[in-house]
N, C-alpha and C positions, 0 to 999 in steps of 0.2 A: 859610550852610549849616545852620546849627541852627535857625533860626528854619524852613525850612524841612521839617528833622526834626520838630520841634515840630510842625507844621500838620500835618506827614502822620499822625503818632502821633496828633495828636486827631481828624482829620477822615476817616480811611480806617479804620485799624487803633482796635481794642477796647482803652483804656490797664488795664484790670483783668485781661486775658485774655493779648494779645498784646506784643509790644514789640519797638522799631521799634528793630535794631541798627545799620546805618548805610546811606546810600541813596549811587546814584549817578547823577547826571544824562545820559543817553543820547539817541541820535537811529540810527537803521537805519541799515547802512552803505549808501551813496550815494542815500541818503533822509535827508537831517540836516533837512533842515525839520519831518520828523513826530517831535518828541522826546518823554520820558518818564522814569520813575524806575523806575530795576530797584534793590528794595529787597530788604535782608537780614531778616528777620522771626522771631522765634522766641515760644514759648511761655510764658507767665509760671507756670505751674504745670505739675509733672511729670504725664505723661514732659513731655519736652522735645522739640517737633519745630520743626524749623531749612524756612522754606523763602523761597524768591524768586519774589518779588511782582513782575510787570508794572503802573508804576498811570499811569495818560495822564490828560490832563487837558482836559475838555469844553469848551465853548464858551461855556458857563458861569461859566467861572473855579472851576469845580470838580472836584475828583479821585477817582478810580473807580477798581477792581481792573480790567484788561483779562485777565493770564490770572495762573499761579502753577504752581510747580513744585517737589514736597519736594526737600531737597538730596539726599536720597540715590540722586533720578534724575541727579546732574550726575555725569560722565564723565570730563568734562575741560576745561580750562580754556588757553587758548591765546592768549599774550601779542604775537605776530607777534614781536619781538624784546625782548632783554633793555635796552633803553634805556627810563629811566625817561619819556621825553618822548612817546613813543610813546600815543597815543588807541586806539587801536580793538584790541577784544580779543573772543574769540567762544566762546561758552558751548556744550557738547554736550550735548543733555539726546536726547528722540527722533531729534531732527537738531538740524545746527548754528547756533543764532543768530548772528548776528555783528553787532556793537556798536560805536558810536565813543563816547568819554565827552566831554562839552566841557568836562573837567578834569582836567587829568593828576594832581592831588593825589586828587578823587575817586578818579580810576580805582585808584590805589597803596590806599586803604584800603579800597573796595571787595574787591580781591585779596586783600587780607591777610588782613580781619575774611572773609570765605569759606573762607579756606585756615584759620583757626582754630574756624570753628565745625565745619568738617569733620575737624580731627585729636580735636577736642574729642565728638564725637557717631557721627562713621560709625565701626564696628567693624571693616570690612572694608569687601573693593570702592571704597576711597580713591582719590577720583577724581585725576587726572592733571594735573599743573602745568606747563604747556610752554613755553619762553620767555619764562621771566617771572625777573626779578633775583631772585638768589638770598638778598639780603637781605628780601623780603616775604615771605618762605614761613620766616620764624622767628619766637620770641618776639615780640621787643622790633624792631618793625620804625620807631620813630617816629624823628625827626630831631635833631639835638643840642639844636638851639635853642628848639626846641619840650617837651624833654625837663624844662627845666628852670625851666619855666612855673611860678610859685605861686599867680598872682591867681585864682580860682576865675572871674573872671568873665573876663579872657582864656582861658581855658581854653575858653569857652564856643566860640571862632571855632574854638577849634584843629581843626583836618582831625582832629589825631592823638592827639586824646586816649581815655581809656577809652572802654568801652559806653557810649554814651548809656542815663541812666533816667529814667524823670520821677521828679518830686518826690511824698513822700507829704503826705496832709494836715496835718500835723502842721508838715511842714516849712515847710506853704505857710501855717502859721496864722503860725509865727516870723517867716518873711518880713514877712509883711503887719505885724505888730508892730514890726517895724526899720525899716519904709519909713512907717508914719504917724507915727514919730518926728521924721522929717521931713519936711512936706509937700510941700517942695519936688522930690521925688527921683523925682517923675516927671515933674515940669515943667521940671526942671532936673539932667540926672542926672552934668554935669561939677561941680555944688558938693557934689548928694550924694558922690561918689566922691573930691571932695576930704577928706568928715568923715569917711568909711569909713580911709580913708589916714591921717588925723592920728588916729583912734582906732586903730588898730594899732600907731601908732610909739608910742602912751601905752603900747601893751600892752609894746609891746619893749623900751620901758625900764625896764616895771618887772620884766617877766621878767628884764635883766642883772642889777637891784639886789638882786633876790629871790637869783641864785647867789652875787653878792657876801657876800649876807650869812652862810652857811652856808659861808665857808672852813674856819672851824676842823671843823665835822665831816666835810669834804672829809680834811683832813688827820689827821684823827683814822682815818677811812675806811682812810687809804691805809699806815699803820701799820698794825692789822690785817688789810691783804692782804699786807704784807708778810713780816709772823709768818705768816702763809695758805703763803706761797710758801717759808718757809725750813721750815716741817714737811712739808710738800710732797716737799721735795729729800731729809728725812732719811727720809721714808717710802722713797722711791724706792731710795735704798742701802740698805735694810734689805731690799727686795722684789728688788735684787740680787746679796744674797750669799743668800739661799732660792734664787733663781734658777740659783744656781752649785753650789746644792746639789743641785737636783731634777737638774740633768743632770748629774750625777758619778752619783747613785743611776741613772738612767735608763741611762748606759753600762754601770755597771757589771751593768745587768739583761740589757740585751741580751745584754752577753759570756758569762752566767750560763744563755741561754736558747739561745745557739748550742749553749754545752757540751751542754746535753741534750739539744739534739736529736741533735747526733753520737753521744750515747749510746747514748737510743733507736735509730737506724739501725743502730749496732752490734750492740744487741743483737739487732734484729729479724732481721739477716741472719744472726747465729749462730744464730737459733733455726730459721731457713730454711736452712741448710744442716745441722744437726743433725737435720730432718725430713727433707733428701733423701738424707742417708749410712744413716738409719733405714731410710726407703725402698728403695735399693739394697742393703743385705744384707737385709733382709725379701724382699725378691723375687730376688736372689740366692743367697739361704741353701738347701741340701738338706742334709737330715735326716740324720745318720748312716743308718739303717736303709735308704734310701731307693739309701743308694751304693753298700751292702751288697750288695742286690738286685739292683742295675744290673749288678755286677761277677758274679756266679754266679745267676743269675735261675733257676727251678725250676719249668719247663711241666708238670710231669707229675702234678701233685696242682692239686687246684680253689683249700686255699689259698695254694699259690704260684703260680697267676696271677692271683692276687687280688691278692694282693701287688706281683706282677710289673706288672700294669695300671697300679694306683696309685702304682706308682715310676715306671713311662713319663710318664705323667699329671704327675706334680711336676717330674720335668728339662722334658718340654716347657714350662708355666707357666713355669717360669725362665729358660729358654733363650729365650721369646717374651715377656717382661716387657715394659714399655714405657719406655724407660729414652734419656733425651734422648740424642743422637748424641755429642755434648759429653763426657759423663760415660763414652760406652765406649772414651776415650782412657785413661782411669785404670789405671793399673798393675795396681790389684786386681783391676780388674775386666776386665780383658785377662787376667790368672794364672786366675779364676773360669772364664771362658769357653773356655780350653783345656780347663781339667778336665769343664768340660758336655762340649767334643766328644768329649773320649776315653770317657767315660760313655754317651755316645749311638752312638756308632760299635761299641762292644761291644753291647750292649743290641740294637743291631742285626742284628749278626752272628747273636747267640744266637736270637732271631726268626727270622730268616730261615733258620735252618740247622734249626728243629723246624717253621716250615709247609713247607718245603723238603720233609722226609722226610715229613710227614703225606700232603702231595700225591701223590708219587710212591706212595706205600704205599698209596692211596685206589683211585690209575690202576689199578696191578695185582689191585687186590680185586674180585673179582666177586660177589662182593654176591647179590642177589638173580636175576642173567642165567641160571642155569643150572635156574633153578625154572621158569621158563616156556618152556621150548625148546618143548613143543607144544603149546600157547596162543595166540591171537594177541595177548599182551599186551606192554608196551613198562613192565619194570620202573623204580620211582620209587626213590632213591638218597637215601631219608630221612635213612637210619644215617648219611652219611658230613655230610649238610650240617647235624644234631643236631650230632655231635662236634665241628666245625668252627665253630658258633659260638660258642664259648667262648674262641676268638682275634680273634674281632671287633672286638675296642675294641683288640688290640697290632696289628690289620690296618689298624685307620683310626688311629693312632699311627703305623706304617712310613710311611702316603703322606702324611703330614704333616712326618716327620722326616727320610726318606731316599728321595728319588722315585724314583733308581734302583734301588733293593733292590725297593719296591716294582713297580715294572716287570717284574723280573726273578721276582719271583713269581708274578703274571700270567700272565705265560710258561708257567711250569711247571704252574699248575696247566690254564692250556688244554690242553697238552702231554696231561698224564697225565689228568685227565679225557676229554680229546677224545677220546683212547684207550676209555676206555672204555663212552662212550656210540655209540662207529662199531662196536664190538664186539654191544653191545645194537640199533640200529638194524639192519643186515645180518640179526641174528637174524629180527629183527619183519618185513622185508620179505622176506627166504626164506621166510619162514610163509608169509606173503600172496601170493607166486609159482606157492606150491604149491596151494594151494587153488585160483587160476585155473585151472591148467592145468600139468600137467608140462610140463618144458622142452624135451622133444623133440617134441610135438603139434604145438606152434605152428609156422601158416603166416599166409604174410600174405591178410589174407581181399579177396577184392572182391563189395564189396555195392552195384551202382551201378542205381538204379531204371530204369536205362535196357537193361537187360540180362534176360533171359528170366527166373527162378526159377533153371532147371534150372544154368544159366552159374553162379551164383552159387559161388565155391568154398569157401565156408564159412558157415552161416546159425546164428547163435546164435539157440538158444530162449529166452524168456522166461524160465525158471528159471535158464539160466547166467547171463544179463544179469542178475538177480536178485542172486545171487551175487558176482557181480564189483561191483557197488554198494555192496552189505552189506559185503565185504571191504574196499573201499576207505572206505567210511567209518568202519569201525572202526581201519584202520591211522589216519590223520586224527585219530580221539575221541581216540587213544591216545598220538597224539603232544601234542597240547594241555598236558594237566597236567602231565606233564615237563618240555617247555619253560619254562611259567607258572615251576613251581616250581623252577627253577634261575633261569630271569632274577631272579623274588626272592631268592634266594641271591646273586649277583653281586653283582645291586644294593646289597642290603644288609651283605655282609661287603665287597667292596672298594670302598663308597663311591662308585659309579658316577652319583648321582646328585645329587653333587656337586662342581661343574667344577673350582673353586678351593678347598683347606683352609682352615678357619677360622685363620690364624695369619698374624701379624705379621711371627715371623724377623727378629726386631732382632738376635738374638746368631746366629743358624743360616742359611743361603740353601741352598737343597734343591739336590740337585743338577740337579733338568731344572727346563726353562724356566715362571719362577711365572708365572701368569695372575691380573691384576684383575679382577675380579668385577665390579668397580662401572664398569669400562671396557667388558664386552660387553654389548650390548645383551641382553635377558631373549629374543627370539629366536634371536641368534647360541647364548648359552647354550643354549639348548632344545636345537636344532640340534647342538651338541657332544655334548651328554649323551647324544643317542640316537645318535648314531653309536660312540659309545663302548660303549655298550651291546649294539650290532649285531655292532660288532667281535669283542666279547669272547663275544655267543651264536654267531658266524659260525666261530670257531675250535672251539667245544667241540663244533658240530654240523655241523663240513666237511662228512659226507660226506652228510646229509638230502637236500640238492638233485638230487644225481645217484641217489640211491637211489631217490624220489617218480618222478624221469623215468625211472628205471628199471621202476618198477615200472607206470605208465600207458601207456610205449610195451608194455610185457608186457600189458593188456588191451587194449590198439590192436590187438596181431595175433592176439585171439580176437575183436575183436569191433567190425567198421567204422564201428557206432553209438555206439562210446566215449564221442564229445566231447557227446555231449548230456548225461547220467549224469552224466558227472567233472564236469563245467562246472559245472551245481546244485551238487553234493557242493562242490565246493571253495569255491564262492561262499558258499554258507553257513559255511563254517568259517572262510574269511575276515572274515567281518561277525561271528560270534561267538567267535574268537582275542583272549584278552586280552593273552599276550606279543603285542608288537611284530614283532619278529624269525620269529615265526611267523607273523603273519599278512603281513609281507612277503613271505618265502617262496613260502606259498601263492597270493598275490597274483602272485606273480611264474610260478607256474607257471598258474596261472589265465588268464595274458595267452596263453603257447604255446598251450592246449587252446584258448583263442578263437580263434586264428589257424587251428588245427586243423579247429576247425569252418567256418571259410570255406573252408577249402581244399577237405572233404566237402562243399560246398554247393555250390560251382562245379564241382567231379566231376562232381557227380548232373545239373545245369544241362548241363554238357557231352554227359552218356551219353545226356541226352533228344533232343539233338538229331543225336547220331551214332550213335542206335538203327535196326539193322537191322529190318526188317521178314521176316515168315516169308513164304514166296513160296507156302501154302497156297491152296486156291482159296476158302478164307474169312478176310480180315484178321484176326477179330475182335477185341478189344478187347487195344489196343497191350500191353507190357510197361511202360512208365510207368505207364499207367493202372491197371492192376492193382496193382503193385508203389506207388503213391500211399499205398495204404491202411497196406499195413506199415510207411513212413515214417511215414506219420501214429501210428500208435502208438506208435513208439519216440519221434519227437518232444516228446509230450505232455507227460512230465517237465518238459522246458525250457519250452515252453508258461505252464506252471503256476508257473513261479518266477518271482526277482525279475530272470531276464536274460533274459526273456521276447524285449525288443526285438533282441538280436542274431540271432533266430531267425526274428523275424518278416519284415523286412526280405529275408531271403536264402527265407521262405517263399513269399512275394508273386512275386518275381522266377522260381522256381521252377513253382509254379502259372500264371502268363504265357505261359512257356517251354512248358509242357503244350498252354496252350490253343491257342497258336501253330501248334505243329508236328504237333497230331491230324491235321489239314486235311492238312500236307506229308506226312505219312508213310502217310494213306490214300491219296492220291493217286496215292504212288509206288508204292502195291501193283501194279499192273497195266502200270505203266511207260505212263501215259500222256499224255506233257509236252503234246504237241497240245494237250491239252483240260484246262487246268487250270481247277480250281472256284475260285473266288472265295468264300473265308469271309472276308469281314468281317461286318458286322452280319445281312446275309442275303445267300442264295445270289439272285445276279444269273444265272449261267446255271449249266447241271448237263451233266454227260456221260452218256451212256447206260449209264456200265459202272454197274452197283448195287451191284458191291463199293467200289464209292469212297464212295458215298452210306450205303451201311448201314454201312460201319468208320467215318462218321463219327457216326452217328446213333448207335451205339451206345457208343463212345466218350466224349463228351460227355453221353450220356445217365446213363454208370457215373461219371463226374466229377465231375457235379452230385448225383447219389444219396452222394456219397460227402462233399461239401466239409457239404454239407446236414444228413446226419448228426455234420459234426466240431463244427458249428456255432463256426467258428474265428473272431471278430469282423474282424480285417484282413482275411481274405478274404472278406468280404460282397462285394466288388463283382467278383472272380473267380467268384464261385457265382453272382451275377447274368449275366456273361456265361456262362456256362458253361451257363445254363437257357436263353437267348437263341439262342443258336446249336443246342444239342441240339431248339427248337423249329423254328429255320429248317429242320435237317435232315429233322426228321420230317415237316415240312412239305413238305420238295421229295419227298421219297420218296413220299410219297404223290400225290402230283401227277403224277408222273413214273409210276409204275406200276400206281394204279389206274383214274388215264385218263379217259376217259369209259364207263364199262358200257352206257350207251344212246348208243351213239355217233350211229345215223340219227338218231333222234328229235334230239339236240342239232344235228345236219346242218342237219335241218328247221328249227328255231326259229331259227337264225342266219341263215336266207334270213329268215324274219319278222318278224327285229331288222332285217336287212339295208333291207328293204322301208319298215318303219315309220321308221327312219334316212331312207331318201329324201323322203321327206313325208306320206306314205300312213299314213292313219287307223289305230290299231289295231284298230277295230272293222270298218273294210272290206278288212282283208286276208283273208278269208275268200273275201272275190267274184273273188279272184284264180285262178285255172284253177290253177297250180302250189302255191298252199297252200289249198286251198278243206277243206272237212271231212270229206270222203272220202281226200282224200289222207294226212289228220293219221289218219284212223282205220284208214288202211292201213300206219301207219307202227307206231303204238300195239300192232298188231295182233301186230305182228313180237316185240314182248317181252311175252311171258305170265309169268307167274310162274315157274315152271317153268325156262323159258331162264334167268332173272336167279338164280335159285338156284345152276343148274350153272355159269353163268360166274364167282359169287363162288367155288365151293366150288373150280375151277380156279383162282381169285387166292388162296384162301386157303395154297394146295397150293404156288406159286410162293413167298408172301413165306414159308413155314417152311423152306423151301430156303434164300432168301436171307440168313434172318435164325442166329447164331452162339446155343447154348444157351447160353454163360455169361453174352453179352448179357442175355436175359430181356428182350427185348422185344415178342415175338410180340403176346399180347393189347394193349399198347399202341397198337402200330400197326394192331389190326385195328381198333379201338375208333376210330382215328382214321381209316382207310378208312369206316366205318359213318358216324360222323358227315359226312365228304366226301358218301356216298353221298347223306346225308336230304337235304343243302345242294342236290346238284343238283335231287331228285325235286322239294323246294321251289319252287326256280327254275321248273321246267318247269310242275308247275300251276298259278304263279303267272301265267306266259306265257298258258297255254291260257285261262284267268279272264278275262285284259286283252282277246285279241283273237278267244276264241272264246264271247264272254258268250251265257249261255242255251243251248250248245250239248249238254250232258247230257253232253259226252265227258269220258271221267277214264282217267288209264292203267289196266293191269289189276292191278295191286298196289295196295297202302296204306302207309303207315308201318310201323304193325304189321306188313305181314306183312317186311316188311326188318327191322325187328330179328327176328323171328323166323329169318329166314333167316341173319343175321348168328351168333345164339344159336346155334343147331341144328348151325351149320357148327364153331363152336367146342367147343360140348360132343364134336361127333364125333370129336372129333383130339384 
């Protein structure tokens, strides 16, 4: 096996570079005929890389690398079992090789010298040893017998000796030097190895004679280790009673170092309860002066409720200290805490028993009520909420200290104020009564546009309406700043706009139910606050509500047009109300007058359509229709505001209603169901009575003259139908009554259309016997000028009968007969042209003289 190292080491591998650590002879498992050397290889100069070498051997008788793999790709190593006799073993590098050795000693040093150059070199990722004897995978894996090999050159065979190295030169010069000493020792190398042998045994003996002869300084030696070993022993008991020293001093520290600490702890907790008894009478402690005050407190000078504040001020701080649960077990401080209640409970009394009387004495003072009796002014109550704030801070002191006292003066002062602001109100709205109207005038008025003028049983002018606006908005301006400026009063002296006191009450609990702050939600809060607020303006001003509905049902029955006015009025005072409570109020009567106004809306809707008609032998223009216009102005207000759309809505509907029922109610004039007219978009057929047709034409005509003028934007497509129909009407009137004026003539030309309809030329209806050009100029003949004058100036004489003066439609319609009239004259010499070409006939008029005659008949009348 080494002679075989040897060859591989010189003949494959670099001896300067590489070196060949130990090899193993292999063959593929069940392929053993193709064998080879999977050798261990590593680097002769660092770094140091370890790898295995495949080397097969040629045909040649010589050896060649086939592949190689650093050690750090092996994975795992896999012995099939722990029995040392076992061959085949399989290496994992990419995938698995698998190997028989045909020597189980190879295969054992192979394993080992792998398993060593690997704990020796891989840092991690140590590949895996699997069934393989547990003694190859350590140090010293060699065998006994082998162990104890001396001869350098048996050693040579040994499987188990160290790394194989080569020789250096040097070594190899010595050699050569020891073997030409004897020639024989390569020709003969059992005599050389017998001289090698007898020169060793010369050495060994003289190496015994050599120790024999140095007994004496053996024993001399051994004398002074013994003196060595007995100061040795005296050192040791000298370094064990130091030893016995250091820990007596070392106990005695510890117990030295417990004490202080228990000292320190001592002292530190005396000096911590010494700061919390400081603590507790420092925040415990009231002042002498302070008890003085509590017990005879002095409201009636500015500085004794200076005084008086700053003593409430110090008991509460004491009373709400912050003082652990623990420590209000303490006697002292259970004795302290009685004497805060009875200090606080007096202090109380005396509070409440001087705003007690301020209140009441405030209620019965009339102030400034009896200056404005004939004014319409609504006196402000400066004086009383001036004096009154100088209790402020023992006001929000009460509801922090005693919630029922406080309660109970709430009470009183709504009580006694509420008093005397229903005293001042009554005053302001009796003003505002009178100025409408005395109270025996008033009836209930009906103003329904569906009803004549004359029916109407009460018609307010423009200057009352005027009036009752004016009055009502000043009552309104005049309530605002008294409102305003008491809700600040409220707010600000009984703390209204704050849900929970700022205080603790570790030594006090109020007596009504305390609220956490930090438990309601900053909504829920909001929510409290103003209801609290509503409360407290809802008692001091009971009786506003019914006074306001007193006083708007009181211009309801001067004036049917109310809710248009008060709506605007109120609406605005609602949006510019800064107290709350007032503009709920107002909001809230603001909902009745809208409802109001629908109710007026739906009347008028009603009275249009259960409007009698006058049974005169002229419909003319309905009582809606008229009566439109006067809505229309009183309207316009609301029009023009920001509630514009509650108006418009119930306008529209209104106007519909109008357009609807012109049609029924001219119709029903003359009672004549037989023959009803059809108004939708145009007249499909007409009746001969002319009062149905002219109460419609005229009607429709004053509707659209009137929506035209309001120029109201949502009713554009009303004023559109409205123009649409007054034209179908004018159209059918005229149709219907001015007829044909040249009736033969149009006689004639209808046999001529008749004619030319059958197939017949227009040009050769002439050679016809019944329409030849004697016949056409016998017809012509019949309307002279003359004739056609006196038969308009007879039409003109009819339609001014038929037509009503307040209508004002006469020239309209004549203006539209006139143009009817050109349309036919057109027609006809348009006819005579087509089928009597070249014949010089023309009727005996012109255009001109038709407007003239149109003119002439007009100017006369």
């Amino acid at each position: 096996m080494t002679s075989i190292i040897r060859a591989l080491q010189q003949e494959v591998f670099q001896p300067n570079e590489e070196r060949l650590i130990t090899c193993c002879h292999v063959g593929k498992y069940l392929k053993k005929k193709k064998t080879s050397f999977l050798c261990l290889v590593s680097t002769t100069s660092p770094p140091i890389n370890v790898t295995i070498v495949q080397v097969k051997q040629t045909d040649k008788q010589t050896h060649k690398r086939k592949r190689s793999w650093a050690l750090a790709e092996l994975k795992s190593v896999d012995g099939y079992n722990e029995s040392s006799e076992t061959q085949e073993f399989d290496l994992h590098f990419d995938k698995v090789y698998r190997w028989v050795a045909t020597n189980v000693k190879e295969r054992h040093s192979f394993i080992h010298n792998l398993w060593k150059q690997a704990v020796k070199h891989i840092m991690k990722d140590m590949p895996t040893f699997k069934n393989v004897p547990r003694s190859w995978i350590t140090e010293d894996a060699t065998t006994p017998e082998n162990k104890f090999v001396s001869s350098p050159l048996l050693g040579l065979d040994n499987d188990f000796t160290e790394d194989f190295q080569a020789i250096t030169d040097k070594e190899q010069e010595d050699l050569k030097r020891l073997m030409s000493g004897c020639e024989f020792a390569i020709s003969n190398a059992e005599a050389f190895m017998e001289i090698l042998a007898r020169d060793l045994s010369l050495l060994d003996g003289e190496n015994v004679q050599c120790v024999l002869a140095s007994e004496e300084q053996v024993e001399t030696l051994m004398g002074q280790l013994e003196i060595a070993i007995n100061e040795a022993d005296r050192l040791e008991k000298q370094l064990d009673s130091y030893d016995e020293i250091l820990c007596h001093v070392r106990d005695t520290m510890e117990k030295m170092e417990k004490k202080n600490s228990m000292i320190s702890v001592v002292d530190r907790n005396n000096q911590l309860l010494l700061k919390e008894l400081e603590n507790i009478v420092t925040r415990l402690d009231l002042p002498r002066k302070y008890q003085e005050t509590l017990e005879d407190a002095d409201f009636t000078t500015p500085q004794g409720l200076k005084a008086a504040v700053e003593a409430g001020n110090a008991l509460k701080v004491a009373m709400n200290s912050d003082i652990d649960k623990a420590l209000l077990q303490m006697t002292a401080v259970q004795e302290q805490r009685r004497r805060f209640e009875k200090y606080k409970e007096k202090f109380s009394r005396s509070i409440c028993r001087q705003l007690n009387n301020l209140f009441i004495h405030y209620g019965n003072h009339k102030g400034e009520s009896d200056k404005n009796i004939e004014g319409l002014i609504l006196p402000q109550h400066n004086g009383v909420h001036k004096e009154l704030n100088s209790y402020v801070e023992l006001m929000h002191w009460i509801k922090v200290m005693d919630r029922k006292s406080y309660d109970s003066l709430k009470n009183v002062y709504r009580n006694s104020l509420g008093k005397l602001y229903e005293r001042d109100l009554k005053i302001l709205f009796e003003t505002a009564k009178s100025r409408i109207a005395a109270p025996g005038l008033a009836v209930s008025p009906t103003t329904l546009i569906g009803l004549d003028r004359d029916m109407w049983t009460l018609e307010t002018n423009s200057q009352d309406r005027k009036t009752y606006k004016v009055t009502l908005e000043q009552v309104l301006t005049q309530l605002e700043p008294v409102c305003l400026q008491e809700q600040q009063f409220c707010v600000t002296f009984f703390q209204l706009d704050v849900l929970s006191p700022s205080s603790k009450n570790t030594l006090t609990t109020l007596d009504g139910p305390e609220i956490d702050i930090n438990i309601v939600s900053p909504r829920k809060a909001e929510k409290q606050i103003n209801e609290d607020v509503r409360n407290m303006m809802s008692n001091l001003f009971s009786c506003l509500k019914s006074e306001l509905d007193s006083l708007i049902e009181h211009i309801k029955r001067q004036d049917n047009f109310y809710c248009m006015y008060v709506l605007v009025c109120l609406n605005q005072h609602v949006m510019s109300a800064h107290s709350t409570f007032l503009s709920n109020t107002f909001a809230s009567e603001l909902i009745e007058v809208k409802r109001s106004l629908d109710q007026f809306m739906q009347m008028q809707i009603d009275s249009v359509k259960e409007c009698k008609v006058s049974r005169k032998s002229k419909c003319g223009i309905l009582p809606y229709v008229s009566n439109i216009e006067e809505f229309a102005v009183n309207a316009d207000c609301l029009l023009k505001s920001d509630r514009r759309a509650d108006l418009e809505k119930w306008y529209t509907r209104l106007v519909d209603t109008i357009l609807e029922y012109i049609a029924i109610h001219s119709n029903d004039h003359h009672k004549t169901p037989s023959q009803v007219i059809k108004m939708g978009n145009s007249f499909q057929s007409l009746t001969n009575d002319h009062t149905t047709v002219i109460s419609v034409l005229e009607n429709y005509h004053h509707l659209y003259s009137l929506l035209s003028q309001l120029k109201i934007s949502v009713l554009d497509a009303q004023r559109k139908e409205a123009k649409q129909k007054y034209n179908d009407a004018l159209q059918a009137y005229v149709t219907l009554y001015f007829g044909r004026p040249l009736e033969k003539l149009n006689t004639f030309f209808e046999g001529v259309q008749a004619r030319v309809a059958s197939g017949v030329k227009a040009s050769e209806v002439s050679y016809q016997l019944a329409f030849s050009k004697q016949e056409l100029r016998k017809v012509i003949s019949q309307y002279p000028g003359s004739t056609v004058k006196k038969g308009l100036e007879s039409l003109y004489k009819k339609v001014e009968k038929h037509l009503s003066e307040e209508g004002n439609l006469l020239q309209v319609v004549w203006r539209a007969m006139q143009e009817e009239f050109i349309r036919q004259y057109k027609m006809l010499e348009d006819l005579i042209q087509q089928c009597y070409p070249g014949s010089m006939i023309n009727l005996e008029f012109t255009i001109e003289d038709i407007l003239h005659f149109f003119s002439d008949i007009a100017r006369s009348h």
